[in-house]
TORNU-501532 format. One line per 3 residues: number of its first residue (from 1); their letters; for each residue y, z, x of C-alpha. Coordinates in Angstrom, 2 decimals. Layout:
residues N
NUM = a = Y Z X; ... .
END
This chain:
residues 390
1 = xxx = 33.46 57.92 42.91; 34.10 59.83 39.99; 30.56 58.83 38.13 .
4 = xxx = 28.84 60.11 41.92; 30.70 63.35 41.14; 29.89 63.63 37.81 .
7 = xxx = 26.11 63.21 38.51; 26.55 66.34 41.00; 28.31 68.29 38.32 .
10 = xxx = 25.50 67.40 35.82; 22.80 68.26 38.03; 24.73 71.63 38.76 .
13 = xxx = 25.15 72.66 35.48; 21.99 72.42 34.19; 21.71 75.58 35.71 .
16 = xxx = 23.50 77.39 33.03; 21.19 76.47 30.41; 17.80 76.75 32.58 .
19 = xxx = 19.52 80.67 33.10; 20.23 80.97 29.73; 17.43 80.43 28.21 .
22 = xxx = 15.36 82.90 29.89; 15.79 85.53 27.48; 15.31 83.76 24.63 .
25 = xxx = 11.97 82.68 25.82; 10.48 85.75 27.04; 11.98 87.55 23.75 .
28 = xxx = 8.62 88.43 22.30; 7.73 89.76 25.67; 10.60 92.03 25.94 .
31 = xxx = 10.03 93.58 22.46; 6.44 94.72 23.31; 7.74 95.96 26.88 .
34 = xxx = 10.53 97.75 25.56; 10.45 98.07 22.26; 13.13 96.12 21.02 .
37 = xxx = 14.15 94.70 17.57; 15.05 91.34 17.17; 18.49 92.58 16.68 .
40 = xxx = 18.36 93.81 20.06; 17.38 90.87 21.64; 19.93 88.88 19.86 .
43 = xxx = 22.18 91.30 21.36; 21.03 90.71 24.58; 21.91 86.91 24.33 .
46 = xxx = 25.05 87.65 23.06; 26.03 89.97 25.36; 25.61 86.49 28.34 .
49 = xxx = 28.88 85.57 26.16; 30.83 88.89 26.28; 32.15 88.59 29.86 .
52 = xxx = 34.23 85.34 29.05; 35.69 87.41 26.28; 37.67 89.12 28.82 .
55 = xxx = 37.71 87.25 31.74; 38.39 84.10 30.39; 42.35 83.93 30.42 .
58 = xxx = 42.47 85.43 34.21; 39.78 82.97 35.05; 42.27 80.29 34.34 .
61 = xxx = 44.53 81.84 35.70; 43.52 82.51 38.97; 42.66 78.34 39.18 .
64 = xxx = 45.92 78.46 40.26; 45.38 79.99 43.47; 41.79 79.12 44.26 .
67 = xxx = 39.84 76.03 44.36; 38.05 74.51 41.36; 34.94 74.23 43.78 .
70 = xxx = 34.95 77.93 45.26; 35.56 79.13 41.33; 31.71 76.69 40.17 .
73 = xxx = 29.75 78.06 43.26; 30.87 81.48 42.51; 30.25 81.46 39.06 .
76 = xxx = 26.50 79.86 40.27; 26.15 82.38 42.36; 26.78 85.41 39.51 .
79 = xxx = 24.62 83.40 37.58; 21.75 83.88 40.07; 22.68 87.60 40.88 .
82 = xxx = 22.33 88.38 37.12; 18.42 86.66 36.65; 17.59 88.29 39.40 .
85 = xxx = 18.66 91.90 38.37; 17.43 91.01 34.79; 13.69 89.94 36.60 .
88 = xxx = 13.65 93.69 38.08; 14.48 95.50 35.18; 12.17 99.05 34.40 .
91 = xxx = 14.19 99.69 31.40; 16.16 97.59 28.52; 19.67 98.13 30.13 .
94 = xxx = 19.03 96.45 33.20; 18.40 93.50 31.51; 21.74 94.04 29.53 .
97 = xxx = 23.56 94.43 33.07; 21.93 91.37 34.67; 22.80 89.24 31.74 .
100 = xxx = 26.47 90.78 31.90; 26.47 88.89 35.73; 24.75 86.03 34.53 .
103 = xxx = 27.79 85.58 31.54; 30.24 86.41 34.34; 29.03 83.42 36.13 .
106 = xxx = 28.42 80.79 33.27; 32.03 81.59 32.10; 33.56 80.79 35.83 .
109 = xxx = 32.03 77.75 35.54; 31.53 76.76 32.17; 35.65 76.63 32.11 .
112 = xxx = 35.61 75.20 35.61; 33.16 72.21 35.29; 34.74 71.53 32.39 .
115 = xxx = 37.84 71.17 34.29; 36.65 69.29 36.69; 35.52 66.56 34.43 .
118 = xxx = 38.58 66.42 32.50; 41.01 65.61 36.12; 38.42 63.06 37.21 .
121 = xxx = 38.10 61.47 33.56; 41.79 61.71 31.96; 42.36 58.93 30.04 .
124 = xxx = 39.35 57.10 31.45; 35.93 57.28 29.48; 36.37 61.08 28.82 .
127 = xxx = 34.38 61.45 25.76; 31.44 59.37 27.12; 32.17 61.87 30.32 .
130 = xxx = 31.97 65.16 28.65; 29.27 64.23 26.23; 26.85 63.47 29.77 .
133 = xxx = 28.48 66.95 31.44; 27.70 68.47 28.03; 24.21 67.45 27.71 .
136 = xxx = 23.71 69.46 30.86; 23.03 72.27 29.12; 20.40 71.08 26.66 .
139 = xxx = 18.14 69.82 29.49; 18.84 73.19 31.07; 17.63 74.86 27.82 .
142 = xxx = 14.46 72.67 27.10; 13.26 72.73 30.61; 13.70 76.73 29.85 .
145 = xxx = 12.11 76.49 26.66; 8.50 74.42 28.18; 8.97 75.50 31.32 .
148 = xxx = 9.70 79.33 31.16; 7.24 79.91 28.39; 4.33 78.40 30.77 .
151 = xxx = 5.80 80.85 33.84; 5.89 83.91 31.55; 2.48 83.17 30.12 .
154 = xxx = 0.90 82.70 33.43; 2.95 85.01 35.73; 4.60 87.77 33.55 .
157 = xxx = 8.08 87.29 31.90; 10.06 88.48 35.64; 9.13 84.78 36.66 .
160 = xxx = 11.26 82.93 34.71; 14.74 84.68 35.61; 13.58 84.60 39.11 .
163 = xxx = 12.56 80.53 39.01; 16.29 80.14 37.15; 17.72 82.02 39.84 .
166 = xxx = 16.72 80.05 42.66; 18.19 76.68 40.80; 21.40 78.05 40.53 .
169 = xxx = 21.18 79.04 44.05; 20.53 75.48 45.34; 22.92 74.02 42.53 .
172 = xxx = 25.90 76.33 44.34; 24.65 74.78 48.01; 25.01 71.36 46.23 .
175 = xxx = 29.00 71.58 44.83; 29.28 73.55 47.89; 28.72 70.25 50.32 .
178 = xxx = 29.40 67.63 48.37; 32.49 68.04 45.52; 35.19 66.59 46.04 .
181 = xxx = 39.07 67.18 44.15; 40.74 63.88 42.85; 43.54 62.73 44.72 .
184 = xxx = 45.64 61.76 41.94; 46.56 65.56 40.38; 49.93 66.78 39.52 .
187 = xxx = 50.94 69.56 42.09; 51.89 72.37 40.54; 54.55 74.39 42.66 .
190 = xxx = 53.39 77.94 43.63; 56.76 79.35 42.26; 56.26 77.97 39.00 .
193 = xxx = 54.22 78.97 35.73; 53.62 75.69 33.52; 53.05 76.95 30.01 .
196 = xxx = 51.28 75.41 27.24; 53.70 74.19 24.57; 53.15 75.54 20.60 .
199 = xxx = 51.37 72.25 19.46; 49.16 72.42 22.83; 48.48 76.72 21.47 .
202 = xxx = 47.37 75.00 17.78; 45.26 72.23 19.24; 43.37 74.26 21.86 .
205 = xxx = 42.53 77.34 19.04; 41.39 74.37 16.69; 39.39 72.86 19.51 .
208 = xxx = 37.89 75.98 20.46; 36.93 76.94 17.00; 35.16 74.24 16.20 .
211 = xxx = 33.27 73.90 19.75; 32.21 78.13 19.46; 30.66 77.48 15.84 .
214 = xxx = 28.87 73.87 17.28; 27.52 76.36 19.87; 26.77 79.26 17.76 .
217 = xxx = 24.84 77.22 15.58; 22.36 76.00 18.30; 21.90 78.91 20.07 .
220 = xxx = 20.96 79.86 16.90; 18.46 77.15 16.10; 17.07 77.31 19.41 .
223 = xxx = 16.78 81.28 19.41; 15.13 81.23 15.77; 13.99 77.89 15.38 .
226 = xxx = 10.20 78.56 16.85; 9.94 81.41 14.79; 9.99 79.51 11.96 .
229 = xxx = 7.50 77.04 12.95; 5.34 79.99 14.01; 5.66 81.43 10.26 .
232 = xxx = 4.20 77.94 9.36; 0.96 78.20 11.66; 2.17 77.24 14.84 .
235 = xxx = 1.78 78.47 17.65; 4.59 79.91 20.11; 4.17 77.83 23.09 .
238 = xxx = 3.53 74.73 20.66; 6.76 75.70 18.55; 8.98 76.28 21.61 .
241 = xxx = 7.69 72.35 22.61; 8.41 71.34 19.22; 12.28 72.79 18.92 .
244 = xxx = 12.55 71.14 22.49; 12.21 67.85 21.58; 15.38 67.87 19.85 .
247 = xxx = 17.09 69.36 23.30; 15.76 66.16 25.39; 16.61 63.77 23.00 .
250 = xxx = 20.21 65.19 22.10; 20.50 63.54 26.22; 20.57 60.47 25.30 .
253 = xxx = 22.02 60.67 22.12; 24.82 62.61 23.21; 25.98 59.87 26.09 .
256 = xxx = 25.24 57.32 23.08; 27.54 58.87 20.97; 30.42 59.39 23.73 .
259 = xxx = 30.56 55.91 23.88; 30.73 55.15 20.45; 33.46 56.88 20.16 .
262 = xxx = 35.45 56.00 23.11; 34.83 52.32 22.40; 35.25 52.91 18.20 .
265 = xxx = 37.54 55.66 17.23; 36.52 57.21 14.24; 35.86 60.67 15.56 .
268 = xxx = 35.95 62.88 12.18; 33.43 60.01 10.26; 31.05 60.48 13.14 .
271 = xxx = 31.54 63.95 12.77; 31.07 64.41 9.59; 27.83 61.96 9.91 .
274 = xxx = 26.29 64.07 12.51; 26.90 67.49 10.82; 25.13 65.94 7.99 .
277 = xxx = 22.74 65.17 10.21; 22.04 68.47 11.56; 22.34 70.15 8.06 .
280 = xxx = 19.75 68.03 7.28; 17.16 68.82 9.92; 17.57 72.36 9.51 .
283 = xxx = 16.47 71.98 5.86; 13.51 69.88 6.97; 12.73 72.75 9.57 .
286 = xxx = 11.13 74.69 7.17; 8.93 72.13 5.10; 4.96 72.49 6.63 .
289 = xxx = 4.46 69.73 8.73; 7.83 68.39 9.55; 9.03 70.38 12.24 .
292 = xxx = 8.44 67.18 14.67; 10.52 65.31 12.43; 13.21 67.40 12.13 .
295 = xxx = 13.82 68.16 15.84; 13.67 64.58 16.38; 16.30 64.27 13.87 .
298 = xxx = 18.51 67.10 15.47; 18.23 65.86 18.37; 18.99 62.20 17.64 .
301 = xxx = 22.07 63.28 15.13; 22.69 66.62 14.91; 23.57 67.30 18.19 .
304 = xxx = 24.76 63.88 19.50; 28.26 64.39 18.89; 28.87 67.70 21.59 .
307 = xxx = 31.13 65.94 23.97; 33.15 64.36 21.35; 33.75 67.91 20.29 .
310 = xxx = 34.19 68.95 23.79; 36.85 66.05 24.56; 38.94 67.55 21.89 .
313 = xxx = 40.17 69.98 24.29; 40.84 68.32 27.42; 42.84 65.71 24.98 .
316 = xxx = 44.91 68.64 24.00; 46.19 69.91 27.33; 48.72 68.58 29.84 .
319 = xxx = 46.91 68.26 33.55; 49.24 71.29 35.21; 48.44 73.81 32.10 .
322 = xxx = 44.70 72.67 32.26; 43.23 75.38 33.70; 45.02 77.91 31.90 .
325 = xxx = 44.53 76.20 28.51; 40.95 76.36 28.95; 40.61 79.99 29.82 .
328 = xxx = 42.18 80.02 25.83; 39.77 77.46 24.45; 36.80 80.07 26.26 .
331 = xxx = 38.10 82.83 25.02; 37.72 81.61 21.62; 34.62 79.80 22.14 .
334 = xxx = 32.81 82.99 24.13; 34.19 85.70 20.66; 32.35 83.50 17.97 .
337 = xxx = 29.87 82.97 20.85; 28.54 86.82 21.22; 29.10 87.80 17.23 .
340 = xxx = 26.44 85.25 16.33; 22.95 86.05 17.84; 23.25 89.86 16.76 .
343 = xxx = 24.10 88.56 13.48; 21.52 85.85 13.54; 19.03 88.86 14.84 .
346 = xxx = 20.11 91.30 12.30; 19.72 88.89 9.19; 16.31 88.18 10.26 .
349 = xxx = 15.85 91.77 10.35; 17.32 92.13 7.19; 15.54 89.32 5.22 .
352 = xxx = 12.02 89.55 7.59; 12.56 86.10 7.30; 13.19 83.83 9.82 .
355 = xxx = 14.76 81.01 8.12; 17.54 83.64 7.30; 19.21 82.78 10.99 .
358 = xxx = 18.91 78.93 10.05; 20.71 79.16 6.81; 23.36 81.13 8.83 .
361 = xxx = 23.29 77.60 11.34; 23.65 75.73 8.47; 27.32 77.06 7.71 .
364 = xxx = 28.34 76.81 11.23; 27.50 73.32 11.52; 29.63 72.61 8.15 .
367 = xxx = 32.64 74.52 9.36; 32.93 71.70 12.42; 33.80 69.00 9.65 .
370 = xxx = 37.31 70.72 8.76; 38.20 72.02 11.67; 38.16 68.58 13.16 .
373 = xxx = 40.33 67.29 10.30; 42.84 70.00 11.13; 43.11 68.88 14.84 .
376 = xxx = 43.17 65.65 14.33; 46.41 66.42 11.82; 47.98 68.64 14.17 .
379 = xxx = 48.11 66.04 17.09; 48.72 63.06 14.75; 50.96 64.52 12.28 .
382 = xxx = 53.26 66.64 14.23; 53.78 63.60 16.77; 54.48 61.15 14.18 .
385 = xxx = 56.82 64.03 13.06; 58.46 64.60 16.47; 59.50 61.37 16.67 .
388 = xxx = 60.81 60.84 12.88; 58.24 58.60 11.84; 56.60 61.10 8.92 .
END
């Protein structure tokens, strides 16, 4: 049962990225129809991040009182409203506003599906779990980046929010029908508020801190990537195929990887592997004639390791402070989420250079190495401690 479910919840969530990406790939579109810097439209990614800044604590909160179901379909259903008032935008701050709902509605159930997973999956395959649930929202993102770029070119750039719009529509109908809760949950009484103990507080901010900068760094890379191929003599439909190679194959890899390291262990050395990895491929990004290569390479490396990061936090919680816990690893993840494309903007505006954004990538990636090595000696250190054996 649980594998049926997570399909659904996979096919569901794909709709965050296909939303997502949008504005990313009608960018060059919006600066000639509004006048925009690239700072601007970084903002304008960002800003998809800022609602979970502030509604990511009561969002776990209220999972107390309302079902993890009704929470996804209407977070789906924000995420629709917001592509659709972003496709009838006359001016530049409608498309802020509708990407304000659209953030509303990834947060709900960003925090949610990840929830979800993490109750059906404790103790049970998780990392393999989260890693498929995570990959998600790569497929959402490279169906955005091919698919998008064709409707904008052929239709106008309104197309693409409105196409994104209707899957989340249908991918609401879908949890709607057909989710179901496990059986096998703590109940948590109404008159009682679990809290999260101070090792659970550590563990979640670590968790979140290094899942925000994995993030950060490939919205970056996906947001700047093409550019750089384009400065090499690409075009920008065949540089947005190019950077989505790496989304597709990241997939696989990612499932790969979650079972590696459910079966194996050895979470920081694959870790530390993979950053290398995606160091690596950002370097090669910007050599003429290997931006194949290096997607394939990010793809197959860099990325594969997202639901091992992912894991990290559902490891760190207790079932009844679950919900709450995440709304803390969200809030984390959604601050370093919506400081990073303005930045990433505003460096390229800075340097005129668009391998400026991927050097700032670069040192994200790196920071995921030590972060990881801090979790794992908070959870393995201060239990050994706790029970007088360090």
């Amino acid at each position: 049962m649980r594998w049926r479910i997570l399909a659904l919840l996979f096919l569901a969530r794909i709709g965050l990225g296909f939303q997502f990406q949008t504005l990313a790939s009608v960018g060059d579109n919006l600066v000639v129809a509004f006048g925009l810097d690239y700072a601007g439209i970084g903002f304008l990614i960002g800003l998809f991040m800022a609602p979970g800044l502030f509604l990511a604590l009561p969002a776990g909160y209220w999972g107390r009182f309302v079902s993890d179901r009704y929470m996804v379909v209407f977070g789906l259903g924000a995420l629709a409203l917001g592509g659709v008032v972003s496709s009838a935008a006359t001016e530049s701050w409608m498309i802020g506003l509708g990407r304000v709902f659209g953030g509303v509605g990834f947060l709900f159930t960003t925090l949610y599906f990840t929830k979800m997973i993490a109750d059906w999956f404790e103790g049970r395959e998780i990392a393999t779990a989260m890693s498929i649930l995570v990959m998600s929202w790569p497929f959402g993102i490279a169906m955005g980046q091919v698919g998008h770029a064709w409707f904008a070119d052929a239709f106008g750039w309104r197309i693409p929010f409105q196409v994104a719009s209707g899957y989340c529509l249908i991918a609401a109908l879908g949890v709607l029908l057909f989710y179901k809760a496990p059986h096998d949950l703590p109940v948590v009484k109404s008159d009682s508020t679990p809290r999260l103990s101070a090792q659970e507080w550590r563990l979640v901010l670590c968790a979140a801190s290094a899942w925000g900068v994995f993030n950060a760094a490939y919205v970056t890379y996906l947001s700047f990537g093409p550019k750089v191929l384009e400065s090499l003599g690409q075009t920008a439909l065949a540089s947005a195929g190019i950077i989505s190679v790496g989304s597709w194959l990241m997939i696989l890899s990612g499932a790969l990887c979650g079972q590696i390291s459910d079966r194996f262990g050895r979470r920081n050395t694959i870790l530390a592997v993979c950053m290398g990895g995606a160091i690596v491929s950002l370097l090669l990004l910007g050599v003429p004639g290997a931006g194949l290569s290096a997607s394939v390479l990010f793809g197959l490396i860099g990325m594969a390791p997202a639901g091992v990061i992912m894991a990290l936090a559902g490891q760190a919680l207790r079932p009844e402070v679950r919900a709450f816990g995440m709304g803390i690893f969200f809030t984390v993840y959604y601050a370093i989420m919506m400081i990073t494309p303005p930045a990433a903007g505003a460096t390229l505006d800075a340097t005129g250079s668009a391998q400026g954004p991927i050097w700032l990538a670069m040192i994200l990636y790196a920071l995921v190495v030590p972060l990881a090595f801090v979790y794992q000696y908070l959870k393995t250190g201060l239990s050994l401690a706790v029970r007088g054996e360090v």
